[in-house]
N, CA, C and O atoms as CSV, one atom per row, in Angstrom:
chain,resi,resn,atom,element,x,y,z
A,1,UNK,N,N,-16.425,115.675,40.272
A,1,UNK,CA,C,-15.386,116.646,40.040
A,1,UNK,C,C,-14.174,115.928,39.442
A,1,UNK,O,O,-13.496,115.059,39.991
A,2,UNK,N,N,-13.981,116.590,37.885
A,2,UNK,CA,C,-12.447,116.002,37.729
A,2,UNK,C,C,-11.188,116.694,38.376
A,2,UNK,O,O,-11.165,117.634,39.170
A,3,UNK,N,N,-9.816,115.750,37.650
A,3,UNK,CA,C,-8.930,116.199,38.858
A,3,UNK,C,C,-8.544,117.768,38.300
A,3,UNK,O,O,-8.206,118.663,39.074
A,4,UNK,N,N,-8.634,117.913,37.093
A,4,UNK,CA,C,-8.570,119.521,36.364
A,4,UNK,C,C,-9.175,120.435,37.382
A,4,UNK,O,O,-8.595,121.475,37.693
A,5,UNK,N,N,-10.280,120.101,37.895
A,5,UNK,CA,C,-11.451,121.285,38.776
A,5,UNK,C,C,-10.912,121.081,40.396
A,5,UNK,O,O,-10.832,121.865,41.342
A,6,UNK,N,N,-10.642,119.886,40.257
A,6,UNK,CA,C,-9.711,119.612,41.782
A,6,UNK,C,C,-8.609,120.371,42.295
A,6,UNK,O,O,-8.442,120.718,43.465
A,7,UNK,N,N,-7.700,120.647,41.076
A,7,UNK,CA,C,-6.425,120.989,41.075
A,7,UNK,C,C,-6.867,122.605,41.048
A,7,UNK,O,O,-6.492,123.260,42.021
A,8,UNK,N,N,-7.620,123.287,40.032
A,8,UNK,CA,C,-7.758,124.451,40.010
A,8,UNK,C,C,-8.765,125.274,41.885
A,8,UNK,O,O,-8.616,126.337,42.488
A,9,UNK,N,N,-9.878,123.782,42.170
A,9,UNK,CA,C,-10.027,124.722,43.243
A,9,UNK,C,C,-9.114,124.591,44.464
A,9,UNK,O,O,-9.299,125.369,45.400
A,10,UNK,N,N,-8.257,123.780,44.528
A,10,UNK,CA,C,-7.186,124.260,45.027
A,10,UNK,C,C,-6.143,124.929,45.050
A,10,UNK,O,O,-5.587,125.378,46.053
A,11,UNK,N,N,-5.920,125.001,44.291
A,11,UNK,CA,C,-4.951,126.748,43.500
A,11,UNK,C,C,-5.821,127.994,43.867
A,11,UNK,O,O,-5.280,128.997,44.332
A,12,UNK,N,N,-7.190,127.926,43.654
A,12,UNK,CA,C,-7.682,128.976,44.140
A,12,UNK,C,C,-7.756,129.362,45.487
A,12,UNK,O,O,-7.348,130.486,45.780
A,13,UNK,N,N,-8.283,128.501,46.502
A,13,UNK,CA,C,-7.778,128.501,47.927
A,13,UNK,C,C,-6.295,128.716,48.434
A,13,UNK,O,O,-6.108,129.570,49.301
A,14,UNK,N,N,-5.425,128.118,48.028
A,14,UNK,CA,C,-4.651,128.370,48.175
A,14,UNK,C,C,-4.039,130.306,47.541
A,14,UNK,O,O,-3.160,130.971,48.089
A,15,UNK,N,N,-4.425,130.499,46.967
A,15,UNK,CA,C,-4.134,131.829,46.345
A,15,UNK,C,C,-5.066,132.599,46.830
A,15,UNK,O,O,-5.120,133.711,46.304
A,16,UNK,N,N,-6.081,132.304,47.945
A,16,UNK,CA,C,-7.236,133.342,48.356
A,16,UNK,C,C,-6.483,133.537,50.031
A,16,UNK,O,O,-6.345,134.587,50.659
A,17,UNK,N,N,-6.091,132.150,50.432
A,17,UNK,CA,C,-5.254,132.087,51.945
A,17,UNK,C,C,-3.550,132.554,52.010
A,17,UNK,O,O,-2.847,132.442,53.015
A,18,UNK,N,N,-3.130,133.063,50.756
A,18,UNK,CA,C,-1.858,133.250,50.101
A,18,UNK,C,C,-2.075,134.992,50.579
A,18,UNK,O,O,-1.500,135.511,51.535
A,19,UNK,N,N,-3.066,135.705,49.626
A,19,UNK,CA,C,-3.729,136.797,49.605
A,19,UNK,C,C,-3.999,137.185,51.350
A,19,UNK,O,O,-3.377,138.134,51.828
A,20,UNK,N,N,-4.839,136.480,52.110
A,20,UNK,CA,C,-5.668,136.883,53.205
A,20,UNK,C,C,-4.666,136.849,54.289
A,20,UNK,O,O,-4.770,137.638,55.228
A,21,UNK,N,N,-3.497,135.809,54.216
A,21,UNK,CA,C,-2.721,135.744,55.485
A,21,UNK,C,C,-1.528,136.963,55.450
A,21,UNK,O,O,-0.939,137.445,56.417
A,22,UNK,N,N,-1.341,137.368,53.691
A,22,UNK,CA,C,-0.508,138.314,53.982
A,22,UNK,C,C,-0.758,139.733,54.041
A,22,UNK,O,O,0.203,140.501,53.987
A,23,UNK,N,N,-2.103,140.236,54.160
A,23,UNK,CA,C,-3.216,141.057,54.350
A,23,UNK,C,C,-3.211,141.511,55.705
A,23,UNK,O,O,-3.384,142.693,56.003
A,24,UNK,N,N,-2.975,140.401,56.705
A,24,UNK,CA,C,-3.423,140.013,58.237
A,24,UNK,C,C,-2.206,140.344,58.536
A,24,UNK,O,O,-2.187,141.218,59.402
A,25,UNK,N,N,-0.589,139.819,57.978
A,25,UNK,CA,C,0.642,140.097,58.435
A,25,UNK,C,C,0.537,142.000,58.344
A,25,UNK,O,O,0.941,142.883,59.101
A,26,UNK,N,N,-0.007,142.012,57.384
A,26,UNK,CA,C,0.139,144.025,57.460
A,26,UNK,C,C,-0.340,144.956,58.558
A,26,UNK,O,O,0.101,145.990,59.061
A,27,UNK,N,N,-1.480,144.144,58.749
A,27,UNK,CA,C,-2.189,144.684,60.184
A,27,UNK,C,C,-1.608,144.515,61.033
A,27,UNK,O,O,-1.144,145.535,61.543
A,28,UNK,N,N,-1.272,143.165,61.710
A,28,UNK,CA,C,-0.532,142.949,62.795
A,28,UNK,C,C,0.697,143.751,63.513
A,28,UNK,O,O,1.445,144.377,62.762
A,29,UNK,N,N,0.844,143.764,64.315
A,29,UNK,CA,C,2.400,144.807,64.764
A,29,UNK,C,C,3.099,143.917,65.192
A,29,UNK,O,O,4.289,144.000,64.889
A,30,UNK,N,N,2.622,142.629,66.125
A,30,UNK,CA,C,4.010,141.967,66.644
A,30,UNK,C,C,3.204,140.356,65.961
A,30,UNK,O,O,1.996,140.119,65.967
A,31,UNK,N,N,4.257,139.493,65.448
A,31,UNK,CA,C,4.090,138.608,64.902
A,31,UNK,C,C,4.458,137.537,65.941
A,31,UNK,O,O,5.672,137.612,66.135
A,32,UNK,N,N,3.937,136.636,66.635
A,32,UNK,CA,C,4.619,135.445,67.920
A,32,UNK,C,C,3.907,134.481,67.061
A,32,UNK,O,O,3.119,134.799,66.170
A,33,UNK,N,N,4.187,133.471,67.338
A,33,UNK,CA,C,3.799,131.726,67.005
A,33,UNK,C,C,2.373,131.869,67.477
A,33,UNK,O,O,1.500,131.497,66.692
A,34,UNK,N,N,2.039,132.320,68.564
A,34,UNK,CA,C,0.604,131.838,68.442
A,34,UNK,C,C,-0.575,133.089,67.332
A,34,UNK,O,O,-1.266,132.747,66.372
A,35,UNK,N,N,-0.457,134.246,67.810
A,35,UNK,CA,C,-0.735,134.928,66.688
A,35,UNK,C,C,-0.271,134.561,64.850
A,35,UNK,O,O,-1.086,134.900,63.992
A,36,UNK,N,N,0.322,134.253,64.657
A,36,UNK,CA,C,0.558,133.666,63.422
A,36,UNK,C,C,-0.155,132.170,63.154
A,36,UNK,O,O,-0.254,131.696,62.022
A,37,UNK,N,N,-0.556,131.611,64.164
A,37,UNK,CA,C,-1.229,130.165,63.848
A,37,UNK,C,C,-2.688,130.193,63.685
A,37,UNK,O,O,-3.471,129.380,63.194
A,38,UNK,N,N,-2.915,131.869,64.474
A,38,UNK,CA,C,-4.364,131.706,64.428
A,38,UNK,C,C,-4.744,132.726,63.211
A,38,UNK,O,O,-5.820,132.668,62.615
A,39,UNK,N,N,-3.559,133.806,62.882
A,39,UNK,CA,C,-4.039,133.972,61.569
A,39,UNK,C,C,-4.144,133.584,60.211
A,39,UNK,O,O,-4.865,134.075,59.343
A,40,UNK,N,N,-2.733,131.938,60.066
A,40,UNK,CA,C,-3.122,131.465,59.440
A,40,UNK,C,C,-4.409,130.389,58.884
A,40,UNK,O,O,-4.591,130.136,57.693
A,41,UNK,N,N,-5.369,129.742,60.196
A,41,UNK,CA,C,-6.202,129.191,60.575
A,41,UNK,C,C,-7.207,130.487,59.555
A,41,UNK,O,O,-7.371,130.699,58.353
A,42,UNK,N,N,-7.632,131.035,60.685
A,42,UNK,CA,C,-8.683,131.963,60.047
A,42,UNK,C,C,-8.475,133.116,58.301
A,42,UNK,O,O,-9.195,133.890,57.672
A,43,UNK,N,N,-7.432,132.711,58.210
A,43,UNK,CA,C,-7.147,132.822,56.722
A,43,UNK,C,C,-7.577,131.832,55.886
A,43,UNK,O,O,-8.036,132.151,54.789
A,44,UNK,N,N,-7.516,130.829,56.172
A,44,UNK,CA,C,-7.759,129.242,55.320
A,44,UNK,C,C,-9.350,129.356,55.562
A,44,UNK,O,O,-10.116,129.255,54.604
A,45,UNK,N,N,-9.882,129.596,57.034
A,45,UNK,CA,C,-12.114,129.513,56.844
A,45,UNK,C,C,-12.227,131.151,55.841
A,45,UNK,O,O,-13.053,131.043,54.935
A,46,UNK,N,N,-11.657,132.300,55.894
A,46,UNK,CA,C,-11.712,133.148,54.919
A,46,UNK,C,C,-11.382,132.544,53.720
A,46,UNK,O,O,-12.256,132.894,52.927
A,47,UNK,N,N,-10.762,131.982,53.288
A,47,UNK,CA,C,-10.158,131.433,51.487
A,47,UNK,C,C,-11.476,130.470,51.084
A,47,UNK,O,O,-12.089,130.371,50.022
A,48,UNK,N,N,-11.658,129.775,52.436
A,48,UNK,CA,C,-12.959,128.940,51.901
A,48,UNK,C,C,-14.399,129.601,51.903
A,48,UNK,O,O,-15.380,129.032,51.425
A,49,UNK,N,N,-14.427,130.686,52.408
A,49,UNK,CA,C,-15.666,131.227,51.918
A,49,UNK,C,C,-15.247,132.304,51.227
A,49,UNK,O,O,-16.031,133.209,51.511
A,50,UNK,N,N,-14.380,132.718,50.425
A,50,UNK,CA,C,-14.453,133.484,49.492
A,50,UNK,C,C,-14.979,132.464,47.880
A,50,UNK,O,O,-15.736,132.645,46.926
A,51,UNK,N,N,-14.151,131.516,48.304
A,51,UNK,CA,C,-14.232,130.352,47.169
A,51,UNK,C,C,-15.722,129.832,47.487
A,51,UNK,O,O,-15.981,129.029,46.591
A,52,UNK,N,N,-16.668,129.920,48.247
A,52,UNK,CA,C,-17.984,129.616,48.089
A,52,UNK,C,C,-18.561,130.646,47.336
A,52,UNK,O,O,-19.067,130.683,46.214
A,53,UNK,N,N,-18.338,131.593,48.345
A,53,UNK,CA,C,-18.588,133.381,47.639
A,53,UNK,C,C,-18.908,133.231,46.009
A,53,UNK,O,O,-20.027,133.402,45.524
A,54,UNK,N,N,-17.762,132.894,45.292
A,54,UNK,CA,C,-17.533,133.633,44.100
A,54,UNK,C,C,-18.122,132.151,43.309
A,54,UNK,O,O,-18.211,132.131,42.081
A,55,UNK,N,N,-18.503,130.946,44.144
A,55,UNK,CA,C,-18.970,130.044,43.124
A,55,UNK,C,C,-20.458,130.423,42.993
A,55,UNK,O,O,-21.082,130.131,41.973
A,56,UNK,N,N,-21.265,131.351,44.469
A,56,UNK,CA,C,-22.420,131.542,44.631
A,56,UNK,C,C,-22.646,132.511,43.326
A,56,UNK,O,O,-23.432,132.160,42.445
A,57,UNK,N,N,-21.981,133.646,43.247
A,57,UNK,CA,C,-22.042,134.252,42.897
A,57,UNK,C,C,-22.290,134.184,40.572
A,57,UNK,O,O,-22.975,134.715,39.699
A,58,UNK,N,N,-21.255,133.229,40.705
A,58,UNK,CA,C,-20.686,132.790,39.348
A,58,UNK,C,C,-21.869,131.839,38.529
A,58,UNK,O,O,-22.197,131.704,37.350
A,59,UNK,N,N,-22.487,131.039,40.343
A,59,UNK,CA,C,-24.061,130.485,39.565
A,59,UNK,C,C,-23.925,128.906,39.076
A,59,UNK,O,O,-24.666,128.309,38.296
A,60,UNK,N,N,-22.351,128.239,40.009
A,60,UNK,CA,C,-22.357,127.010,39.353
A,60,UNK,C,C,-22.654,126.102,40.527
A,60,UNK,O,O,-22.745,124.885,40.359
């Protein structure tokens, strides 16, 4: 992997856990430190399997 594909699949994760955590803030009703740690957590294993998702999908 060059650092071009490095940099982009991290932009993509990052923009899939960008997307998913503020998705999760809409649902939520009361926001505390620990609820917010665990939805950012399980936002980041969602970003990484969307980004498997769409490489499965894409065929590379």
């Amino acid at each position: 992997m060059n650092r071009r594909r490095t940099l982009l699949a991290v932009v993509e994760v990052a923009a899939w856990w960008a997307a998913l955590g503020a998705l999760w803030l809409v649902f939520v009703t009361v926001v505390d430190p620990l609820e917010l740690a665990v939805g950012a957590g399980v936002a980041g294993v969602a970003a990484l399997a969307a980004r498997g998702a769409r490489r499965a999908v894409a065929g590379w």
